[in-house]
mmCIF file as gemmi writes it, N, C-alpha and C atoms, coordinates in Angstrom:
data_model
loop_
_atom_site.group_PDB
_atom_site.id
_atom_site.type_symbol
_atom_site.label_atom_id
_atom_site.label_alt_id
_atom_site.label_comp_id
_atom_site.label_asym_id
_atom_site.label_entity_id
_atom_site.label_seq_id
_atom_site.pdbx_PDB_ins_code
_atom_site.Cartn_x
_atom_site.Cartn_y
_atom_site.Cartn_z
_atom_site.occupancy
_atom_site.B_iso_or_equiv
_atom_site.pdbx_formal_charge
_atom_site.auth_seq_id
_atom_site.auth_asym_id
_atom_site.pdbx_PDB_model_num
ATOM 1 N N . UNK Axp A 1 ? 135.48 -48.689 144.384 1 0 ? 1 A 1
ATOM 2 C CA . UNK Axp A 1 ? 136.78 -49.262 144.655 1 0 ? 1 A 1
ATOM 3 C C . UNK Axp A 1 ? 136.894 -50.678 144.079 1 0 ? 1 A 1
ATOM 4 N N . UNK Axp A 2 ? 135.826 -51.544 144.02 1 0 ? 2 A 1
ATOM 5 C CA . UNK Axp A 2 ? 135.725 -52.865 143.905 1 0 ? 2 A 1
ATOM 6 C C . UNK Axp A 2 ? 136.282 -53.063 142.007 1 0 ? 2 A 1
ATOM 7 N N . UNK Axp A 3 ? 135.345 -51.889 141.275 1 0 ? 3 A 1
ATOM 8 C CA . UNK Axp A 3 ? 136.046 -51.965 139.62 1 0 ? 3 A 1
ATOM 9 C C . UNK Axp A 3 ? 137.418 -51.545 139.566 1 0 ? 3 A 1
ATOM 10 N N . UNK Axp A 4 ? 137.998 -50.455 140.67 1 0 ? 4 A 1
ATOM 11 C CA . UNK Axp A 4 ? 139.261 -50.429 140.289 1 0 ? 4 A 1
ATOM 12 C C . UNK Axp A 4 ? 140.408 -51.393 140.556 1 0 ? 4 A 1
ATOM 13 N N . UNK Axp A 5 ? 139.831 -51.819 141.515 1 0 ? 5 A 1
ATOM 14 C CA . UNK Axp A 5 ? 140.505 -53.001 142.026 1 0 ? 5 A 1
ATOM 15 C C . UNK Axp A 5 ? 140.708 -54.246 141.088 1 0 ? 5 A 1
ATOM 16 N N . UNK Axp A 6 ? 139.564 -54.717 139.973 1 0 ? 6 A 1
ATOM 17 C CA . UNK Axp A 6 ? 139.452 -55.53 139.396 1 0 ? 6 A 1
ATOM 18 C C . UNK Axp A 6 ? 140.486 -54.963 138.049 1 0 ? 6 A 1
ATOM 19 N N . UNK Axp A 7 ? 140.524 -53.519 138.112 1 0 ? 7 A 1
ATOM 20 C CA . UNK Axp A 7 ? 141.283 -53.345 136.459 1 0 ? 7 A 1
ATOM 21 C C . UNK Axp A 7 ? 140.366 -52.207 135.515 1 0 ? 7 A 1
ATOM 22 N N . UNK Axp A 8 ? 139.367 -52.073 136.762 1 0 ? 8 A 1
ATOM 23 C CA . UNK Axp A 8 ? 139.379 -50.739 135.162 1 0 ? 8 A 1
ATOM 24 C C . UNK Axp A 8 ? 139.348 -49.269 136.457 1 0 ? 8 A 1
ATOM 25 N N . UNK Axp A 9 ? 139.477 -48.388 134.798 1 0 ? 9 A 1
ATOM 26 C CA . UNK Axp A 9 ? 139.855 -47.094 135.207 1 0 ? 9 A 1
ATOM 27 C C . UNK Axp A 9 ? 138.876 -46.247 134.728 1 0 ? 9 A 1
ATOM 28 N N . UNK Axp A 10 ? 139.053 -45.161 135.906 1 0 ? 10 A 1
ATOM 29 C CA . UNK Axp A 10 ? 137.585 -44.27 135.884 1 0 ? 10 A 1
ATOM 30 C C . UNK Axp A 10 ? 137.156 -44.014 134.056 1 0 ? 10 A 1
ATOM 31 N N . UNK Axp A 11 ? 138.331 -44.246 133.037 1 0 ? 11 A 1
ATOM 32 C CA . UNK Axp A 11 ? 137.492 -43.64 131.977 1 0 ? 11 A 1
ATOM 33 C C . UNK Axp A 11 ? 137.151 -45.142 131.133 1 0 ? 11 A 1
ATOM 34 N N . UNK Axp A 12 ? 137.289 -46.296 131.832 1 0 ? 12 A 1
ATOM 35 C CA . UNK Axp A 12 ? 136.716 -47.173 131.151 1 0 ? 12 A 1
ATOM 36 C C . UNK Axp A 12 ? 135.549 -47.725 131.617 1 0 ? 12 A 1
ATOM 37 N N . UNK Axp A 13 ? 135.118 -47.724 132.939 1 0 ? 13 A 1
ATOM 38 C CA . UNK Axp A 13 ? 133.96 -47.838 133.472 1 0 ? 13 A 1
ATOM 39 C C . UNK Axp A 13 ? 133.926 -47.255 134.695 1 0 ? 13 A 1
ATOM 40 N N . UNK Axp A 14 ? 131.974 -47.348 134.942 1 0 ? 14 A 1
ATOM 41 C CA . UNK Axp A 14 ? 131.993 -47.031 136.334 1 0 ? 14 A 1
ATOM 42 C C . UNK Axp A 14 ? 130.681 -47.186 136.875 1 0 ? 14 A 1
ATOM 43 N N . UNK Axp A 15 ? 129.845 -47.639 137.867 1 0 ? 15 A 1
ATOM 44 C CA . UNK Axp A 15 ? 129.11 -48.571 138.484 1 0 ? 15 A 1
ATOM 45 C C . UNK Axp A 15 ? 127.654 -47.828 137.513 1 0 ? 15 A 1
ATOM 46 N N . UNK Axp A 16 ? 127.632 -46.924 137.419 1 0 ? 16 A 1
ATOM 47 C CA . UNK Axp A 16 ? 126.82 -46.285 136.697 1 0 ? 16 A 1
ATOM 48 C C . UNK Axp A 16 ? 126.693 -46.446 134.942 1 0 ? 16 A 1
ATOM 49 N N . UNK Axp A 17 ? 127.791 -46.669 134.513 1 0 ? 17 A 1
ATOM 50 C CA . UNK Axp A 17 ? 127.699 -47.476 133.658 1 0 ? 17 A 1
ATOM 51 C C . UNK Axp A 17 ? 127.403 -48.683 133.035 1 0 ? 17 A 1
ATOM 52 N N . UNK Axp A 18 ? 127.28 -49.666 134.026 1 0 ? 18 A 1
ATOM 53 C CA . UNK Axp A 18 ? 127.062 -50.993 134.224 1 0 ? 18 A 1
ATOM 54 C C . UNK Axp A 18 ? 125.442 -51.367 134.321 1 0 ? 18 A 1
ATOM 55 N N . UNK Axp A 19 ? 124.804 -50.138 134.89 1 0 ? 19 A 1
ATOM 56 C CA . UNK Axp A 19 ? 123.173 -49.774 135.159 1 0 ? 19 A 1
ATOM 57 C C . UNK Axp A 19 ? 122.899 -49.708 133.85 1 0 ? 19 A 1
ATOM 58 N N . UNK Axp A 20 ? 123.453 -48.351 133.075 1 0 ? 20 A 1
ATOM 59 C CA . UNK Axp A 20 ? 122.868 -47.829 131.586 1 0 ? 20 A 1
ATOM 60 C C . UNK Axp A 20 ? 123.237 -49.134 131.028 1 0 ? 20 A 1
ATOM 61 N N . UNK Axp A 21 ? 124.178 -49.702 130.877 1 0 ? 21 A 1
ATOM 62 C CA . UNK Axp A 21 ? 124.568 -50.634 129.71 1 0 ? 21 A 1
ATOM 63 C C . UNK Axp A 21 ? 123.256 -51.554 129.857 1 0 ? 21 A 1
ATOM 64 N N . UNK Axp A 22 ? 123.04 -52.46 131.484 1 0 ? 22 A 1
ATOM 65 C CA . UNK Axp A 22 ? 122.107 -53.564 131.749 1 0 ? 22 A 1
ATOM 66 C C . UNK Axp A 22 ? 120.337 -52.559 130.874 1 0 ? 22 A 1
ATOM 67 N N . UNK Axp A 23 ? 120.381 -51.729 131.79 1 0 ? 23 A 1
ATOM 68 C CA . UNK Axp A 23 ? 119.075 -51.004 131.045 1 0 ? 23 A 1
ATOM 69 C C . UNK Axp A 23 ? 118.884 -50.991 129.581 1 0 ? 23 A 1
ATOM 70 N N . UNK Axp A 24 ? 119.399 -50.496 128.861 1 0 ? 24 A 1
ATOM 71 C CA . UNK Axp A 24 ? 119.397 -50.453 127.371 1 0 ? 24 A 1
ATOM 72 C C . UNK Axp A 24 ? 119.413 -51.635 126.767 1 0 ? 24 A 1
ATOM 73 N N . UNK Axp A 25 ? 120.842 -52.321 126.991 1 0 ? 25 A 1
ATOM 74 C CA . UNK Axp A 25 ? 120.37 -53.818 126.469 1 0 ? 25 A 1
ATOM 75 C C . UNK Axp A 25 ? 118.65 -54.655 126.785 1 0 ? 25 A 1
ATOM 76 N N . UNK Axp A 26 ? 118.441 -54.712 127.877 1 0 ? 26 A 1
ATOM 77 C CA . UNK Axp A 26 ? 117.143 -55.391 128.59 1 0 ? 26 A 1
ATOM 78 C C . UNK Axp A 26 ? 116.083 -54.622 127.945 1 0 ? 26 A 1
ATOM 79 N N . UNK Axp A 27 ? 116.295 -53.503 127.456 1 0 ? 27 A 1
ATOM 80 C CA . UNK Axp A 27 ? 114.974 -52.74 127.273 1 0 ? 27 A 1
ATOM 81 C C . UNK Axp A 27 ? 114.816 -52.65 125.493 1 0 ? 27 A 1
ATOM 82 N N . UNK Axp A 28 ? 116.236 -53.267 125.381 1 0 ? 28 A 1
ATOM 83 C CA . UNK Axp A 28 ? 116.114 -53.442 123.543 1 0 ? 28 A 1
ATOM 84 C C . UNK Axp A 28 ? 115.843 -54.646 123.19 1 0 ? 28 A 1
ATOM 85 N N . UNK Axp A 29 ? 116.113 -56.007 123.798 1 0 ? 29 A 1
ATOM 86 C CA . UNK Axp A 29 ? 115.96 -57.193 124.074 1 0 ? 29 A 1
ATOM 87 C C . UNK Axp A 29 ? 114.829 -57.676 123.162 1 0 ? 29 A 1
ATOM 88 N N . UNK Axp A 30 ? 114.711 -57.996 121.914 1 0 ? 30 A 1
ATOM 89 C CA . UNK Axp A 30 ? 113.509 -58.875 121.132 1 0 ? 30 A 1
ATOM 90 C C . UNK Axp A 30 ? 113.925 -60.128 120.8 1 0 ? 30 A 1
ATOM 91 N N . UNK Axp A 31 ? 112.539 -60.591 120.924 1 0 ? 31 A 1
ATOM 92 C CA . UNK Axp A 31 ? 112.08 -61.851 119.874 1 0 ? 31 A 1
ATOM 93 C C . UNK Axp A 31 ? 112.062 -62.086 118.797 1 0 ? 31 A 1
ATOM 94 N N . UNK Axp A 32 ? 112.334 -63.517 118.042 1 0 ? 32 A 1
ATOM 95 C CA . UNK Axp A 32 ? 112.607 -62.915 117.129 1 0 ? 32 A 1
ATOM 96 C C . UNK Axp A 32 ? 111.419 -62.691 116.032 1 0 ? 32 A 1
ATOM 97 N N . UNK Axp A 33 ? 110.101 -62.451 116.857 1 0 ? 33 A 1
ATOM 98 C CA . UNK Axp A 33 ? 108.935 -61.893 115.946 1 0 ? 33 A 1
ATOM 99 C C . UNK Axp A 33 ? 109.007 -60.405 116.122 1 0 ? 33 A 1
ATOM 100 N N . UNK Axp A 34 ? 110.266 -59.435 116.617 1 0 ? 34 A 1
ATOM 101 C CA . UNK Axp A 34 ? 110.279 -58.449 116.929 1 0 ? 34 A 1
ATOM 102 C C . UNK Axp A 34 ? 109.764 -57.965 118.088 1 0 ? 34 A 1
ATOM 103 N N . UNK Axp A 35 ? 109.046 -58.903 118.869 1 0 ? 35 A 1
ATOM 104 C CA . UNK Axp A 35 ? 108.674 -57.59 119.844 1 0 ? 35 A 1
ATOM 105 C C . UNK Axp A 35 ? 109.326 -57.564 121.074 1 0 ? 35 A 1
ATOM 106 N N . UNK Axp A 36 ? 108.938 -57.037 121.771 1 0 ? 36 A 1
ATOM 107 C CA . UNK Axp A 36 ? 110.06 -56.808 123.142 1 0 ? 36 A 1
ATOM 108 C C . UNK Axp A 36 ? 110.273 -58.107 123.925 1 0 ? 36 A 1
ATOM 109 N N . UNK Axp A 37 ? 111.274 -58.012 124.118 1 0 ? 37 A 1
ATOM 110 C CA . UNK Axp A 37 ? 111.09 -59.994 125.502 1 0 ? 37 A 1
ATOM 111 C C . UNK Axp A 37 ? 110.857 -59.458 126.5 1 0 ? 37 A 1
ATOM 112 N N . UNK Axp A 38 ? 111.007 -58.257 127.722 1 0 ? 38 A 1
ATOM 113 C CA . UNK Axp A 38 ? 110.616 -57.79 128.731 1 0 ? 38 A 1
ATOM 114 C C . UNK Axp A 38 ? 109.729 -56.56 128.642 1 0 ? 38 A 1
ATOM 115 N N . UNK Axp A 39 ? 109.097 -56.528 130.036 1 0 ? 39 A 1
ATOM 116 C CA . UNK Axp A 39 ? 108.229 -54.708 130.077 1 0 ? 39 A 1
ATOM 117 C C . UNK Axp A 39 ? 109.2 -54.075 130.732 1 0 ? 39 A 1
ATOM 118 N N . UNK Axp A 40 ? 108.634 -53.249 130.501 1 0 ? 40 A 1
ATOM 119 C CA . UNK Axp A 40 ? 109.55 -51.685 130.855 1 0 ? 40 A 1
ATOM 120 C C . UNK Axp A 40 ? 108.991 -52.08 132.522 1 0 ? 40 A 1
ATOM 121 N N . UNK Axp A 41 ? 107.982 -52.364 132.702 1 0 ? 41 A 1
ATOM 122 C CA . UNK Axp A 41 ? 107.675 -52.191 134.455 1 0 ? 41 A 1
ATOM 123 C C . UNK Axp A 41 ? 108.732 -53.307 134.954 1 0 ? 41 A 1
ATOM 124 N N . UNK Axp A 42 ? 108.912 -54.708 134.995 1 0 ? 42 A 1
ATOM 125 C CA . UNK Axp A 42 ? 110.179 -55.635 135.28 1 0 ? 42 A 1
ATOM 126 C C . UNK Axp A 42 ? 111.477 -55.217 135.119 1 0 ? 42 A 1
ATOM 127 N N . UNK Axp A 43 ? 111.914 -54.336 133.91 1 0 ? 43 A 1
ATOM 128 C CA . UNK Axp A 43 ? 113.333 -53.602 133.891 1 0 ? 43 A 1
ATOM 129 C C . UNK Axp A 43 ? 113.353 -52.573 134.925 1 0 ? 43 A 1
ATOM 130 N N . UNK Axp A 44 ? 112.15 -51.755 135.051 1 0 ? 44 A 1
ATOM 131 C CA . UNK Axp A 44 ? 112.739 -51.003 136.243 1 0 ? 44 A 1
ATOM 132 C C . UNK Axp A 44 ? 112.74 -50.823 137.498 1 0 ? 44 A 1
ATOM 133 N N . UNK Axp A 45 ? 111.592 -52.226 138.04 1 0 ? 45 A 1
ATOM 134 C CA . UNK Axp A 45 ? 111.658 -53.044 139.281 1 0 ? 45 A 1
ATOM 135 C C . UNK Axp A 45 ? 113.139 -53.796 139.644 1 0 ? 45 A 1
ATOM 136 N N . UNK Axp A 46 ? 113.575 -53.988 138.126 1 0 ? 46 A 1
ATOM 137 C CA . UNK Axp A 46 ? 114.908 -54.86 138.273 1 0 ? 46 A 1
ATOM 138 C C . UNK Axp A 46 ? 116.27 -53.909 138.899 1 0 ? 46 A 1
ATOM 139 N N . UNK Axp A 47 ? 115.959 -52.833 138.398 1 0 ? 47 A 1
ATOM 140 C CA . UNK Axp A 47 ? 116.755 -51.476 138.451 1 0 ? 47 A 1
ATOM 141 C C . UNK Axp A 47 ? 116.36 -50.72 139.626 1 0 ? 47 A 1
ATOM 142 N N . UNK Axp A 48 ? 115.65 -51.396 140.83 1 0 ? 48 A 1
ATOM 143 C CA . UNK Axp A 48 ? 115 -50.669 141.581 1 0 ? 48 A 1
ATOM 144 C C . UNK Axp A 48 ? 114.564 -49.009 141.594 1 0 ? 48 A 1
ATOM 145 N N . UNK Axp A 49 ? 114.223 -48.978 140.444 1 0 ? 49 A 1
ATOM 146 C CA . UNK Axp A 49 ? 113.526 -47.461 140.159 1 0 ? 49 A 1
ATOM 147 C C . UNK Axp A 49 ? 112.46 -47.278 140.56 1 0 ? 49 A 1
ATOM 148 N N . UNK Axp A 50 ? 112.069 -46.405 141.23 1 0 ? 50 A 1
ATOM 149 C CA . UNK Axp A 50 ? 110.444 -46.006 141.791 1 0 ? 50 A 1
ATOM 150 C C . UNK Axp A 50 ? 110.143 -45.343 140.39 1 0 ? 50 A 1
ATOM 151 N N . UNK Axp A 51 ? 108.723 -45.672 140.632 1 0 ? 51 A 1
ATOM 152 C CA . UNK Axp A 51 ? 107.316 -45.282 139.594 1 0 ? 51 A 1
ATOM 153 C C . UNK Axp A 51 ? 107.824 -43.839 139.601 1 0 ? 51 A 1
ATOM 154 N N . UNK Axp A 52 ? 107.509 -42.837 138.773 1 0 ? 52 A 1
ATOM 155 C CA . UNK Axp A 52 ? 107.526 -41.44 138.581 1 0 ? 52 A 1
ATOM 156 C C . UNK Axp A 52 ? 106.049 -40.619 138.497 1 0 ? 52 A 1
ATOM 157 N N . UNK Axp A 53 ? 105.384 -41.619 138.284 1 0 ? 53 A 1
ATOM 158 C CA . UNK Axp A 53 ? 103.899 -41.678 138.781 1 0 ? 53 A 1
ATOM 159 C C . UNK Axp A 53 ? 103.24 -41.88 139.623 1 0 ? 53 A 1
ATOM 160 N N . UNK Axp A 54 ? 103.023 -41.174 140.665 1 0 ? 54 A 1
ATOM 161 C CA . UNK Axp A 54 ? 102.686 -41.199 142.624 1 0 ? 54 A 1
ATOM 162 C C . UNK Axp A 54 ? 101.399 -42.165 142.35 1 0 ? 54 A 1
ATOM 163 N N . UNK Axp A 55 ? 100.378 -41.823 141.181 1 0 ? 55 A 1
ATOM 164 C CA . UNK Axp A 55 ? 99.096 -42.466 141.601 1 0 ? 55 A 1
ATOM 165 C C . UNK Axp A 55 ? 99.78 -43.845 140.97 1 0 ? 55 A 1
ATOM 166 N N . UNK Axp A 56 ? 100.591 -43.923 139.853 1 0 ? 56 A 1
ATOM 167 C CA . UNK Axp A 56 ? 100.252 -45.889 140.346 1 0 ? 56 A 1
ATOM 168 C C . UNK Axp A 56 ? 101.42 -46.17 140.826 1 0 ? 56 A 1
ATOM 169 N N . UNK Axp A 57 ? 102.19 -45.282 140.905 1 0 ? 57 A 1
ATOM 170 C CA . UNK Axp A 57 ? 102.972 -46.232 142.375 1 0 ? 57 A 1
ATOM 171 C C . UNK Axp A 57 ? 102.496 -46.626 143.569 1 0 ? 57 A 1
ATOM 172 N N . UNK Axp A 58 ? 101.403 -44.873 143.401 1 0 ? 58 A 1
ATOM 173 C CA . UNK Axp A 58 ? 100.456 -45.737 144.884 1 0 ? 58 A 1
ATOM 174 C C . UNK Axp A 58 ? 99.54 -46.993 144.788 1 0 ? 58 A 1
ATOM 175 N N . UNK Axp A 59 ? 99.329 -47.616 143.486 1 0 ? 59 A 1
ATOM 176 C CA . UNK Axp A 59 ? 98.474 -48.579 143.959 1 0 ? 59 A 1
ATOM 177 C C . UNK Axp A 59 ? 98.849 -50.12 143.237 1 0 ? 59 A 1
ATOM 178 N N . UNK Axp A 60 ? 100.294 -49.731 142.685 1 0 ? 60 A 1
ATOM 179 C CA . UNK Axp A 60 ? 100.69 -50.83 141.853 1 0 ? 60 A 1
ATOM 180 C C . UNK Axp A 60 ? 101.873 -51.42 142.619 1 0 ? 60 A 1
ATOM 181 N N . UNK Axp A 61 ? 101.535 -52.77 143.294 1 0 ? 61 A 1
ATOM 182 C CA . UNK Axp A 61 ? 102.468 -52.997 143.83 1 0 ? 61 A 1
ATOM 183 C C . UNK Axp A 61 ? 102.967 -54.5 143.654 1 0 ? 61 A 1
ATOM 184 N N . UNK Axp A 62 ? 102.918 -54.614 142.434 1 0 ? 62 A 1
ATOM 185 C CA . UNK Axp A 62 ? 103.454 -55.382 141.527 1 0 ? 62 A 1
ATOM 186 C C . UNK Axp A 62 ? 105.202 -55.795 141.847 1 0 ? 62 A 1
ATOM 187 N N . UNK Axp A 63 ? 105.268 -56.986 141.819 1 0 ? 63 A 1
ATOM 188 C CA . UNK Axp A 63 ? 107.103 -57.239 141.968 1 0 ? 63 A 1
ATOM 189 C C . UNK Axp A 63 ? 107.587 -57.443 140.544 1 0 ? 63 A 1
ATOM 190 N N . UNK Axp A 64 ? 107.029 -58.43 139.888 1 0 ? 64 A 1
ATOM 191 C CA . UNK Axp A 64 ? 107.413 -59.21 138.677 1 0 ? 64 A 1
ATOM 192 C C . UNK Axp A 64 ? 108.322 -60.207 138.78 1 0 ? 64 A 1
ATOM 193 N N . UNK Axp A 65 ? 108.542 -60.614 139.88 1 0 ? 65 A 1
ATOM 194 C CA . UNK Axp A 65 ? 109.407 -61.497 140.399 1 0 ? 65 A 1
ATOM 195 C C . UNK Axp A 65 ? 109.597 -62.489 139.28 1 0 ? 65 A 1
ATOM 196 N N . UNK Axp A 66 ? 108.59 -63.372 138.824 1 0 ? 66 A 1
ATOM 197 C CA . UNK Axp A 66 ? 109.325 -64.635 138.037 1 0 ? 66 A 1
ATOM 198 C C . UNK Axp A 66 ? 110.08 -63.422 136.156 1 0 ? 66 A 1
ATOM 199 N N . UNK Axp A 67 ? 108.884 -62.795 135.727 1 0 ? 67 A 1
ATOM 200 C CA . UNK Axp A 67 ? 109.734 -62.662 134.913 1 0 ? 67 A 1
ATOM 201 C C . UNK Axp A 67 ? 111.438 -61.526 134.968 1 0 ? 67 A 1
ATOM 202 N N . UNK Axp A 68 ? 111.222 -61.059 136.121 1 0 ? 68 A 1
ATOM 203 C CA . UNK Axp A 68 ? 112.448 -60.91 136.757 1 0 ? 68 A 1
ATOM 204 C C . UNK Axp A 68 ? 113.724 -61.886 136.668 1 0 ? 68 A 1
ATOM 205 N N . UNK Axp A 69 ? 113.182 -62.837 137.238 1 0 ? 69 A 1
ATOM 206 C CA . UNK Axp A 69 ? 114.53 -64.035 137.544 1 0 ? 69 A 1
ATOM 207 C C . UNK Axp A 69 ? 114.639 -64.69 135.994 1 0 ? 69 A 1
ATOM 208 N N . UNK Axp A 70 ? 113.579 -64.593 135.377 1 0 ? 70 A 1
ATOM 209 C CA . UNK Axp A 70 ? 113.922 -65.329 134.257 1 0 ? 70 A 1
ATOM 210 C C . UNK Axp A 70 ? 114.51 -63.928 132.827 1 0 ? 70 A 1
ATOM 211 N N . UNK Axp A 71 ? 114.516 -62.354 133.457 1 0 ? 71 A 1
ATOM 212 C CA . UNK Axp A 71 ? 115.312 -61.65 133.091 1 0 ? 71 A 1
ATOM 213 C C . UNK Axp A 71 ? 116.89 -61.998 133.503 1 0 ? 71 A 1
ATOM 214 N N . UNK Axp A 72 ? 117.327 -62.05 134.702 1 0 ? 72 A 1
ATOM 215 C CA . UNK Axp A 72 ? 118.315 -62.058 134.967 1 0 ? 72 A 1
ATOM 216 C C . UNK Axp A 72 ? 118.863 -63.288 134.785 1 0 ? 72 A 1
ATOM 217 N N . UNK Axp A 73 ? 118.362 -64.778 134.269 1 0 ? 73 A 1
ATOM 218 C CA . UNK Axp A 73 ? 119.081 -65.717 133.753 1 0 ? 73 A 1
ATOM 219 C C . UNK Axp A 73 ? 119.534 -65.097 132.326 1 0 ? 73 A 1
ATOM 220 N N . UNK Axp A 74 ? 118.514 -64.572 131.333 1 0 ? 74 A 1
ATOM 221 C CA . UNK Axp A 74 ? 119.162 -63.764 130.102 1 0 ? 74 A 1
ATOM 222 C C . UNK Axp A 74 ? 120.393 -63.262 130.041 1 0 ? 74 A 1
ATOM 223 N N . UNK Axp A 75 ? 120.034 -61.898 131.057 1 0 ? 75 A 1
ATOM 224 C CA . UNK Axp A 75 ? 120.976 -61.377 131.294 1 0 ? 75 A 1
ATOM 225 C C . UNK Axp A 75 ? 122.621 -62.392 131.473 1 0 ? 75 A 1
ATOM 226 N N . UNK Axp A 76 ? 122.601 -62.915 132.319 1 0 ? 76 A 1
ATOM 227 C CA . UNK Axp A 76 ? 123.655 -63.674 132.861 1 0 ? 76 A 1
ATOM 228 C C . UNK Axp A 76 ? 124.14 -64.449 131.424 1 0 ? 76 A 1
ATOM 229 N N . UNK Axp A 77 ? 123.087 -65.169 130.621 1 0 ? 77 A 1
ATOM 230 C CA . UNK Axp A 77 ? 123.306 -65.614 129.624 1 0 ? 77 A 1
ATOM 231 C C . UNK Axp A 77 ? 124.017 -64.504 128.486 1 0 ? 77 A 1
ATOM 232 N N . UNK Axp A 78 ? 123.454 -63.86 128.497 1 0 ? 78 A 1
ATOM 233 C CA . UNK Axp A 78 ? 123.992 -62.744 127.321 1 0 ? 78 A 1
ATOM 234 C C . UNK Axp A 78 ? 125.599 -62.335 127.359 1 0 ? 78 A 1
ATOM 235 N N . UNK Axp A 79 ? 125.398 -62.109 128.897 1 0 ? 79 A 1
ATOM 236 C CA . UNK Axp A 79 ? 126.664 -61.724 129.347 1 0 ? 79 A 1
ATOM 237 C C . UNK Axp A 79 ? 127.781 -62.396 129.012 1 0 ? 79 A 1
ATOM 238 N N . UNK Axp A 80 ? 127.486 -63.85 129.288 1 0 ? 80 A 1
ATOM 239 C CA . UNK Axp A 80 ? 128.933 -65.31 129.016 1 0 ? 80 A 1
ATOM 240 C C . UNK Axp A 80 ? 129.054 -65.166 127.94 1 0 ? 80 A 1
ATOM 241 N N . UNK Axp A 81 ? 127.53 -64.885 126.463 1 0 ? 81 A 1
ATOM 242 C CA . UNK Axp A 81 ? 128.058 -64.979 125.151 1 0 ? 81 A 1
ATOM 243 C C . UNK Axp A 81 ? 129.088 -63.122 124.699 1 0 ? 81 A 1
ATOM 244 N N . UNK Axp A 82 ? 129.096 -62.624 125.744 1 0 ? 82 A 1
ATOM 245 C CA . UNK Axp A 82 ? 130.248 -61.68 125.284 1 0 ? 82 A 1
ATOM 246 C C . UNK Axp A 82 ? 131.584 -62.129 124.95 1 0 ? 82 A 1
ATOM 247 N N . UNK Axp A 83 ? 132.136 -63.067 125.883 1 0 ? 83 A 1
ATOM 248 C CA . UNK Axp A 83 ? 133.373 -63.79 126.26 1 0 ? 83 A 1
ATOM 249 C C . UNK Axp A 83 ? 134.297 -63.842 124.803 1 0 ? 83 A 1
């Protein structure tokens, strides 16, 4: 309700879209020596996705907290240079 409210319509977005878009961008995200700026384990802690792997979910209990927050300043950054 909150996107329609703001102005868009079911065929221009939808909360699920906003996930794929953040995912893909974050997970394409390089330096510019090419290699990735984040891990795949911080994007999908960020995305609160559980492991798909029982044994190291069972024993990896990893947050990634700073490079987390210093994902989501990117993010936030990336975002304003859409404008």
């Amino acid at each position: 309700m909150a996107l329609r409210s703001m102005g868009y319509a079911n065929e221009d977005m939808c909360p699920h879209g906003f996930r794929a878009m953040a995912k893909t961008s974050l997970k394409q995200a390089r330096r510019p020596d090419g290699t990735y700026i984040w891990s795949r384990d911080a994007v999908e802690r960020q995305l609160a996705h559980a492991e798909k792997n029982k044994v190291i979910e069972a024993y990896d209990r990893a947050e990634h907290l700073q490079e987390r927050r210093e994902m989501m300043q990117w993010w936030a950054d990336w975002l304003e240079g859409l404008k």
